[in-house]
N, C-alpha and C positions, 0 to 999 in steps of 0.2 A: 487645834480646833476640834470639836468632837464631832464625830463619824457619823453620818446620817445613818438615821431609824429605820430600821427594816421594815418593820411592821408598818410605817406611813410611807416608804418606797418600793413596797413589798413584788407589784406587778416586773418594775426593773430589775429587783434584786434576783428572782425567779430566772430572767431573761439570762442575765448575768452569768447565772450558776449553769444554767443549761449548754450554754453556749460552751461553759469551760466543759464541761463535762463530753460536750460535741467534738473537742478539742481533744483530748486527750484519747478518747476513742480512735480518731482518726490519724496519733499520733504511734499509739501501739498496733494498730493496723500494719502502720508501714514498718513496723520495726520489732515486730513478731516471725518470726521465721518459722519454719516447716520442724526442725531440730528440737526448735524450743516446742512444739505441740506433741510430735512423737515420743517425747519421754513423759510427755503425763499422761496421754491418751490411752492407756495399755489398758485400764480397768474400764472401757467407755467403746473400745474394739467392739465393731457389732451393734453399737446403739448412736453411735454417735459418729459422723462422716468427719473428715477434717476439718472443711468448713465451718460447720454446725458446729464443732468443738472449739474452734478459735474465735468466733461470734460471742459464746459462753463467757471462755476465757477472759476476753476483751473487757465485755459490759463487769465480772464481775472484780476486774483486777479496779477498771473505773471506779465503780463507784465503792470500792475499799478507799483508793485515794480520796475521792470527792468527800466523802463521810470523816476521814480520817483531816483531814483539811477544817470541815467545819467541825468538829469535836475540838480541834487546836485552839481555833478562833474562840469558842463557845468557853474552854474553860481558863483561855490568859484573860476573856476580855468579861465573860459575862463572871465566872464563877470567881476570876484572878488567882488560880491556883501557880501558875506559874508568868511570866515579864512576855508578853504580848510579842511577838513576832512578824507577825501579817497583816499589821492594821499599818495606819498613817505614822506609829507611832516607831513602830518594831521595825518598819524597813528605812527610814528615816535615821533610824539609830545605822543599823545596819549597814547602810551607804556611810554614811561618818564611820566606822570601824574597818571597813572592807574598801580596800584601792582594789584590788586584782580581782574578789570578787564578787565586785556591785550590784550587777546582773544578773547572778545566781544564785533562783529566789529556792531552786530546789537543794542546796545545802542550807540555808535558811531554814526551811521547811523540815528538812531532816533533825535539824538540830532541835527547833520544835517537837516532832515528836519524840527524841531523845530525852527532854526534858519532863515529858510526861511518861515514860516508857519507867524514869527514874522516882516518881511519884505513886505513892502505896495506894494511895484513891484511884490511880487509872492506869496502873502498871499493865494491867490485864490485858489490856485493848489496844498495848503499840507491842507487847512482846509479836518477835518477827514473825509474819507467816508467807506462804507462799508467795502470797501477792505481792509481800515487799520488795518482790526477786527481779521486779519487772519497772521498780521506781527509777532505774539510772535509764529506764527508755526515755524518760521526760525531758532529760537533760537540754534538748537542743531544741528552740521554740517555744514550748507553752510555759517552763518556771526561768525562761533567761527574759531577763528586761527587754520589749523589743515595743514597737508603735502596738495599741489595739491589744494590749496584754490583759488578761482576765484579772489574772491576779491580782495586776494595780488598778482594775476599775474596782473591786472587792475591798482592796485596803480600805477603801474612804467610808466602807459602811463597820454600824458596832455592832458586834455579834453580842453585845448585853443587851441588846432591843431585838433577839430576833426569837421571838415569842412561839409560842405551839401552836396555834392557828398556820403562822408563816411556816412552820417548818412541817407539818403535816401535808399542807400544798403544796411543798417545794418534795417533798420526798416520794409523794404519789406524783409528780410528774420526772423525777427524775429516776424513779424506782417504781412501773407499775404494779399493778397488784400481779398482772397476768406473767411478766416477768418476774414478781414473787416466788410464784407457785413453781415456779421452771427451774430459777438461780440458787435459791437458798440452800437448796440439796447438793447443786453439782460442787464437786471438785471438793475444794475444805472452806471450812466454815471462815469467814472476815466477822470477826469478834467485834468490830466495831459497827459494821451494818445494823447484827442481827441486836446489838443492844439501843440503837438509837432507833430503828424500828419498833423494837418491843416495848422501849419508852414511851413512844405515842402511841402504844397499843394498834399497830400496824401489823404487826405478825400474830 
Protein backbone atom coordinates (compact mmCIF):
# COMPACT_ATOMS: atom_id res chain seq x y z
CA UNK A 1 0.00 0.00 0.00
CA UNK A 2 1.52 3.47 -0.35
CA UNK A 3 3.01 5.38 2.59
CA UNK A 4 1.10 8.42 3.59
CA UNK A 5 1.90 11.99 2.51
CA UNK A 6 3.94 14.00 4.46
CA UNK A 7 3.06 17.10 3.26
CA UNK A 8 -0.94 16.39 4.12
CA UNK A 9 0.34 14.67 7.66
CA UNK A 10 2.81 16.97 7.92
CA UNK A 11 1.94 18.40 11.83
CA UNK A 12 2.37 14.25 12.97
CA UNK A 13 5.09 13.66 10.86
CA UNK A 14 6.98 16.62 12.70
CA UNK A 15 5.81 15.08 16.11
CA UNK A 16 7.13 11.79 14.95
CA UNK A 17 10.60 12.92 14.06
CA UNK A 18 10.93 15.07 17.16
CA UNK A 19 10.14 12.49 19.46
CA UNK A 20 12.87 10.10 17.66
CA UNK A 21 15.27 12.65 17.95
CA UNK A 22 14.20 13.12 22.02
CA UNK A 23 15.00 9.62 21.91
CA UNK A 24 18.13 9.22 20.87
CA UNK A 25 19.41 12.08 22.77
CA UNK A 26 18.34 10.56 25.77
CA UNK A 27 19.81 7.42 24.76
CA UNK A 28 23.52 8.63 24.25
CA UNK A 29 23.17 10.58 27.36
CA UNK A 30 23.06 7.42 29.26
CA UNK A 31 25.74 5.89 27.22
CA UNK A 32 28.21 8.49 26.78
CA UNK A 33 30.90 8.24 29.50
CA UNK A 34 33.42 10.62 30.98
CA UNK A 35 36.51 8.59 28.66
CA UNK A 36 34.58 9.08 25.72
CA UNK A 37 34.43 13.09 26.36
CA UNK A 38 38.12 13.53 27.77
CA UNK A 39 39.74 12.40 24.59
CA UNK A 40 38.04 14.94 22.43
CA UNK A 41 37.85 17.79 24.83
CA UNK A 42 41.65 18.58 24.70
CA UNK A 43 41.24 21.51 22.15
CA UNK A 44 37.85 23.00 24.03
CA UNK A 45 39.95 22.89 27.80
CA UNK A 46 39.31 26.34 29.11
CA UNK A 47 35.99 27.17 26.93
CA UNK A 48 34.02 24.49 27.43
CA UNK A 49 33.24 22.60 31.00
CA UNK A 50 32.35 18.90 30.66
CA UNK A 51 29.09 19.16 30.70
CA UNK A 52 28.56 21.96 28.20
CA UNK A 53 30.93 19.60 25.96
CA UNK A 54 28.85 16.43 26.26
CA UNK A 55 25.44 18.57 25.74
CA UNK A 56 27.30 19.74 22.28
CA UNK A 57 28.36 16.38 21.56
CA UNK A 58 25.07 14.83 22.09
CA UNK A 59 22.78 17.24 20.08
CA UNK A 60 25.37 17.22 17.31
CA UNK A 61 26.05 13.34 17.03
CA UNK A 62 21.85 13.43 17.06
CA UNK A 63 21.08 15.16 14.65
CA UNK A 64 24.14 13.78 12.06
CA UNK A 65 21.95 10.44 12.58
CA UNK A 66 18.50 12.18 12.42
CA UNK A 67 19.56 13.84 9.00
CA UNK A 68 21.54 11.00 7.92
CA UNK A 69 18.13 8.74 8.35
CA UNK A 70 16.02 11.12 6.39
CA UNK A 71 18.73 11.69 3.50
CA UNK A 72 18.35 7.59 3.38
CA UNK A 73 14.66 7.78 3.27
CA UNK A 74 14.67 10.74 0.72
CA UNK A 75 17.06 9.23 -1.76
CA UNK A 76 15.65 5.14 -1.92
CA UNK A 77 12.19 6.52 -1.79
CA UNK A 78 11.93 10.04 -3.37
CA UNK A 79 14.94 10.17 -5.64
CA UNK A 80 15.18 5.78 -5.91
CA UNK A 81 18.88 5.91 -6.23
CA UNK A 82 19.18 2.96 -4.20
CA UNK A 83 16.05 -0.32 -2.94
CA UNK A 84 14.33 1.49 -0.04
CA UNK A 85 15.16 0.17 3.35
CA UNK A 86 13.03 2.04 6.02
CA UNK A 87 9.59 2.41 4.55
CA UNK A 88 6.66 -0.47 4.74
CA UNK A 89 8.35 -1.74 1.95
CA UNK A 90 12.23 -2.26 3.05
CA UNK A 91 11.54 -3.69 6.59
CA UNK A 92 8.75 -5.91 5.31
CA UNK A 93 11.47 -7.35 3.06
CA UNK A 94 13.81 -7.34 5.76
CA UNK A 95 11.88 -9.46 8.34
CA UNK A 96 11.19 -12.18 5.33
CA UNK A 97 15.33 -12.26 4.92
CA UNK A 98 16.25 -11.88 8.64
CA UNK A 99 15.09 -14.91 11.41
CA UNK A 100 17.84 -13.79 13.99
CA UNK A 101 17.85 -10.38 13.12
CA UNK A 102 14.25 -9.03 12.78
CA UNK A 103 14.43 -6.44 15.28
CA UNK A 104 17.44 -4.77 14.37
CA UNK A 105 16.51 -1.78 12.56
CA UNK A 106 20.07 -0.35 13.19
CA UNK A 107 22.08 -3.02 11.06
CA UNK A 108 19.32 -2.30 8.56
CA UNK A 109 19.99 1.25 8.77
CA UNK A 110 23.67 0.80 8.48
CA UNK A 111 23.40 -1.18 5.48
CA UNK A 112 21.36 1.64 4.21
CA UNK A 113 23.98 3.97 4.50
CA UNK A 114 26.59 1.51 3.08
CA UNK A 115 24.69 1.57 0.09
CA UNK A 116 24.85 5.12 -0.43
CA UNK A 117 28.43 5.57 1.06
CA UNK A 118 28.96 3.19 -2.32
CA UNK A 119 27.09 5.56 -4.65
CA UNK A 120 29.24 8.44 -6.76
CA UNK A 121 26.14 10.95 -6.18
CA UNK A 122 26.21 10.74 -2.32
CA UNK A 123 29.36 9.03 -1.51
CA UNK A 124 30.52 12.30 0.22
CA UNK A 125 27.88 12.43 2.93
CA UNK A 126 28.17 8.71 4.47
CA UNK A 127 32.08 8.59 4.22
CA UNK A 128 32.84 7.93 8.15
CA UNK A 129 33.16 10.68 10.48
CA UNK A 130 33.33 11.04 14.01
CA UNK A 131 29.99 10.86 14.77
CA UNK A 132 29.67 7.46 13.31
CA UNK A 133 31.77 6.40 16.25
CA UNK A 134 28.83 6.75 18.51
CA UNK A 135 25.99 4.72 16.08
CA UNK A 136 26.57 1.08 18.10
CA UNK A 137 25.13 3.35 21.31
CA UNK A 138 21.57 3.00 19.46
CA UNK A 139 21.85 -0.48 19.46
CA UNK A 140 19.48 -1.37 22.56
CA UNK A 141 15.99 0.51 22.40
CA UNK A 142 15.50 3.10 19.80
CA UNK A 143 16.65 0.90 16.29
CA UNK A 144 15.44 -2.79 18.00
CA UNK A 145 11.76 -3.47 17.24
CA UNK A 146 9.97 -2.89 20.48
CA UNK A 147 6.05 -1.44 21.30
CA UNK A 148 5.84 2.70 20.48
CA UNK A 149 9.02 2.35 18.04
CA UNK A 150 9.68 5.70 16.06
CA UNK A 151 11.07 4.10 13.54
CA UNK A 152 7.98 1.89 12.54
CA UNK A 153 5.56 4.77 13.05
CA UNK A 154 7.98 6.46 10.21
CA UNK A 155 7.96 3.44 7.92
CA UNK A 156 4.38 4.06 6.92
CA UNK A 157 5.00 7.62 5.66
CA UNK A 158 6.87 8.32 1.80
CA UNK A 159 9.78 10.30 2.03
CA UNK A 160 8.84 11.16 -2.17
CA UNK A 161 6.05 13.52 -0.66
CA UNK A 162 8.18 15.08 1.84
CA UNK A 163 8.27 18.45 0.06
CA UNK A 164 10.57 21.73 1.29
CA UNK A 165 7.94 23.55 2.93
CA UNK A 166 7.82 20.24 5.30
CA UNK A 167 11.30 19.97 5.56
CA UNK A 168 12.27 23.58 6.28
CA UNK A 169 9.68 23.16 9.44
CA UNK A 170 10.87 20.18 10.42
CA UNK A 171 14.59 21.22 10.33
CA UNK A 172 14.02 24.65 12.26
CA UNK A 173 12.34 22.78 14.87
CA UNK A 174 14.64 20.11 15.04
CA UNK A 175 17.77 22.21 14.43
CA UNK A 176 17.27 25.92 15.73
CA UNK A 177 18.80 28.70 14.19
CA UNK A 178 20.17 29.61 17.70
CA UNK A 179 21.63 26.15 17.98
CA UNK A 180 23.00 26.80 14.48
CA UNK A 181 25.12 29.48 15.36
CA UNK A 182 26.63 27.39 18.49
CA UNK A 183 26.91 23.63 16.67
CA UNK A 184 28.05 24.02 13.31
CA UNK A 185 31.60 25.18 14.44
CA UNK A 186 32.06 22.81 17.40
CA UNK A 187 34.02 19.66 17.07
CA UNK A 188 34.11 18.44 13.08
CA UNK A 189 31.88 19.14 10.60
CA UNK A 190 28.64 16.19 9.75
CA UNK A 191 28.66 16.58 6.00
CA UNK A 192 25.23 15.72 5.82
CA UNK A 193 23.65 18.38 8.19
CA UNK A 194 25.48 21.23 6.71
CA UNK A 195 24.48 20.10 3.13
CA UNK A 196 20.72 19.57 3.67
CA UNK A 197 20.71 22.80 5.64
CA UNK A 198 22.40 24.76 2.96
CA UNK A 199 19.94 23.00 0.44
CA UNK A 200 17.09 24.93 2.06
CA UNK A 201 19.24 27.88 2.34
CA UNK A 202 19.21 27.51 6.14
CA UNK A 203 22.91 28.13 6.73
Amino acid sequence: KPGLNIKENKSDFINIMLDFKNEIVDNLNKNIYANDIDKLRSGYKGKLGKERFKEYLVKKITLHIIFKYIFVRMMSEGEKLVSPKLNNEGIAGWNEMTKNYRGDYLMLFKIACEDLRRNKETNEFFEPCIYDNYMDKLEHGIFNKRDNNCLEKLMGFDFGTFDPNTAVSLFDNLYPSEEREILQTFLEESKITTYLLESLGLL
